[in-house]
N, C-alpha and C positions, 0 to 999 in steps of 0.2 A: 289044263284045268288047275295046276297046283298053281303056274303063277298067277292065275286068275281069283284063286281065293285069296291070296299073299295082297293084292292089289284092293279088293273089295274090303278085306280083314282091314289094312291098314286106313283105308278111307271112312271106314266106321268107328273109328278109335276118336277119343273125347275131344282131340283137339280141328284135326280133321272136320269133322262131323258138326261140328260148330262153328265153326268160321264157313264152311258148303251151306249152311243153313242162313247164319248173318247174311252173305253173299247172295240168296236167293230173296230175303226179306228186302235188302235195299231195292231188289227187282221194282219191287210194289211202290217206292216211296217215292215221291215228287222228286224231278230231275234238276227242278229249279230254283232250288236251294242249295245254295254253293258246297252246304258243309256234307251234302248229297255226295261229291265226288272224292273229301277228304275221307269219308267214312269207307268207301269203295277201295282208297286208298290203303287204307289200313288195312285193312280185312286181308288185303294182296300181299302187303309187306311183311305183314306178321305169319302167312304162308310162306313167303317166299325162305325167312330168316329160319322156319321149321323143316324147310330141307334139306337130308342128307348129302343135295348136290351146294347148297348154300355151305354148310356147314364143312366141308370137305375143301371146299374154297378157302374159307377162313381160318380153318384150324388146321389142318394138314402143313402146310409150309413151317407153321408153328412146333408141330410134333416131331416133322422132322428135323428140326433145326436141334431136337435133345440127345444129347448124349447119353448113351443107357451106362449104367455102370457095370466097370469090367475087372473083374475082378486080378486076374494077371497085369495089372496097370498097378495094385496096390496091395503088397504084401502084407503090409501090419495097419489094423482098422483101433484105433481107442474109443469113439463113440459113435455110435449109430441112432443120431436123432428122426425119431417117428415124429412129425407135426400131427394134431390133432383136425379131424377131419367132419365134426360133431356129431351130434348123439340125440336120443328120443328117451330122456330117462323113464325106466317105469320099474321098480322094484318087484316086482313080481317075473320078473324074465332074467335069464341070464346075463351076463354082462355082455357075451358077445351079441346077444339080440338087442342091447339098447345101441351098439354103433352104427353110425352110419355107412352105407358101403365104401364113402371114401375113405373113411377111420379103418375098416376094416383090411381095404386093398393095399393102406401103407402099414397096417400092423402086420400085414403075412410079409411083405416083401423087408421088414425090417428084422421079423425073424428068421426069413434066409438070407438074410447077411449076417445076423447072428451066429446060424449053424457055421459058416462058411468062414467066421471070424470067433473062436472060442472064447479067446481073451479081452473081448469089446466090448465093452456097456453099453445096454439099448435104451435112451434115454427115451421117454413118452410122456407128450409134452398136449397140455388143453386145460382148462376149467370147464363149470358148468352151470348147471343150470342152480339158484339157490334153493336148498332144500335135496337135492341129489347129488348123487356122486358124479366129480368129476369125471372127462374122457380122458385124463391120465391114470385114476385109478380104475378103472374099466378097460383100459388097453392092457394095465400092468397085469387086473386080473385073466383077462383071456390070453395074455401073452401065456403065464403059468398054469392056466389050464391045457395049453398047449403043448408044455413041457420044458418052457423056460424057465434057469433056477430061480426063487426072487433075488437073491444077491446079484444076480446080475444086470437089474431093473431099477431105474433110476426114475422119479416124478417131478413133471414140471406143474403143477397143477393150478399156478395161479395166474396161468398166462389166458388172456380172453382173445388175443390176437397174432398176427407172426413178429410184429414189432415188439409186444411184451416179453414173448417166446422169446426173441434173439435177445432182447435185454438181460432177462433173467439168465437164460443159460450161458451167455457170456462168458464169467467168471469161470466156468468149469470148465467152456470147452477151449478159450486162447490157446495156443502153441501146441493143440493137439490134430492128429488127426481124424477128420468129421465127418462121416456119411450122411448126406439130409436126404432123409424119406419123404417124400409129397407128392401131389399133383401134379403133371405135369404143365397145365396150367397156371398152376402155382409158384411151379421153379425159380425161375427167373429173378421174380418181386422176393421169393422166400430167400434165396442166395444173396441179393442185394441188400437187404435186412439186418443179414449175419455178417455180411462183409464190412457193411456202416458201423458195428459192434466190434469191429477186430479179428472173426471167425471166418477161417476159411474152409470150402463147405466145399465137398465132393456128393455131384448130383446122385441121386438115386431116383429118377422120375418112373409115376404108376400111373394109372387109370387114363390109358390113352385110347383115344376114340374110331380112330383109324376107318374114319367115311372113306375113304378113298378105295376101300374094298367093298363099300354098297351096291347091292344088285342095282342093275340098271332099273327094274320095276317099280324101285322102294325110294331112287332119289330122290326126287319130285314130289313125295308125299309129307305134306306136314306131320311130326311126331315131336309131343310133350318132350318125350329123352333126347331130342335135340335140339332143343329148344331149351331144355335146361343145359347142357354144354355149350353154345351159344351166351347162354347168360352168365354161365361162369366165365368165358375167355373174357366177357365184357367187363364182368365184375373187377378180375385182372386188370386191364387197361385202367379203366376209373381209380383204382388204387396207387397204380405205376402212375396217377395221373398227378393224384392226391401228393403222393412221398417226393414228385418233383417241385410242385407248387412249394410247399413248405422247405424243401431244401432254397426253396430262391429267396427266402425270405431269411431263413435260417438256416446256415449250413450245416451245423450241427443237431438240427431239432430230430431227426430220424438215421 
């Protein structure tokens, strides 16, 4: 009975439940119109790409391929860069309610590296939206409502992207040693950035998705939150796409 709710539960969820109903409308429409069976098409693919058996395909070999950071591999840490992960500003909430969860999951994992490394500056790094406060001063303030000192808190705030990000904090972080906070999604393109810059960067990867442990009930079923992880690894590729194009043209341009 419980997996049976677990099954009906997620087939009635927004995305599900909409694409089951498209799927039943094209029932009705003329067969004989050719764009009759690209529409059919769609409706299947964009199922197919919202399953955690799709999605566990794609990203898994990817998540495993990260290194977690370890801390007996590195005795002495100088800076701990948090990449900014964006934000919902609204001046009537606290600072930790305007981040986003990916903001959020690389500020905790940046302040236990902090705790773990006393002497290391946590650098946090983003812009924002105009008219509101940056995601570097919104990380800086939840870091210290946390219990971080501010001396120990460093702002990147006028980066809008990870190629800004690596630009800007360049100069501070050369010939140090550098923990990058981020996505693990992210990793990859975010190291490659730093490294173009001179910076060499010890991963620290967070927000990993780990389909590979989905009930067998739940594979199968389209879900928005995997669907948005799907679009983020894409987003990734499309960028690594981007920074290659422009390296053949320019090999200095990123």
């Amino acid at each position: 009975m419980f997996e049976l709710k677990k099954v009906i539960g997620g087939l009635l969820m927004p995305l599900p439940i909409t694409l089951i109903l498209i799927f039943l409308l094209l029932l009705f429409i003329s067969k004989k119109n050719k764009s009759y069976y690209l529409c059919v098409l769609s409706v299947v693919t964009l199922w197919v790409i919202s399953t955690p058996q799709f999605a566990d395909y794609l990203i898994t070999p990817k998540e495993r391929a990260q290194t977690l950071f370890s801390q007996t591999h590195h005795k002495k840490i100088d800076f701990i860069v948090v990449l900014g992960g964006g934000l919902s500003p609204n001046a009537n909430h606290h600072a930790n309610l305007q981040l986003s969860n990916s903001s959020l999951v690389r500020l905790v994992e940046g302040l236990r590296l902090a705790n773990i490394y006393p002497d290391a500056q946590l650098i946090v790094s983003g812009a924002g939206y105009k008219g509101s406060q940056t995601s570097s001063h919104l990380l800086s303030q939840t870091a210290q409502s946390l219990g971080l000192q501010a001396q120990r808190i460093q702002l990147n705030p006028n980066a809008h992207d990870t190629e800004s990000e690596a630009k800007h904090l360049a100069p501070v972080l050369v010939d140090s040693k550098v923990v990058l906070v981020t996505s693990a999604s992210h990793m990859r393109r975010a190291q490659d950035l730093f490294s173009a810059q001179g910076v060499d960067t010890i991963a620290s990867p967070v927000e990993f998705y780990n389909y590979h442990s989905t009930p067998v009930i739940k594979r199968y079923i389209a879900s928005s939150s995997v669907l948005l992880s799907v679009n983020r690894y894409a987003h990734e590729w499309l960028g690594t796409q981007w920074i290659e194009l422009r390296r053949t043209f320019d090999s200095g341009s990123v």
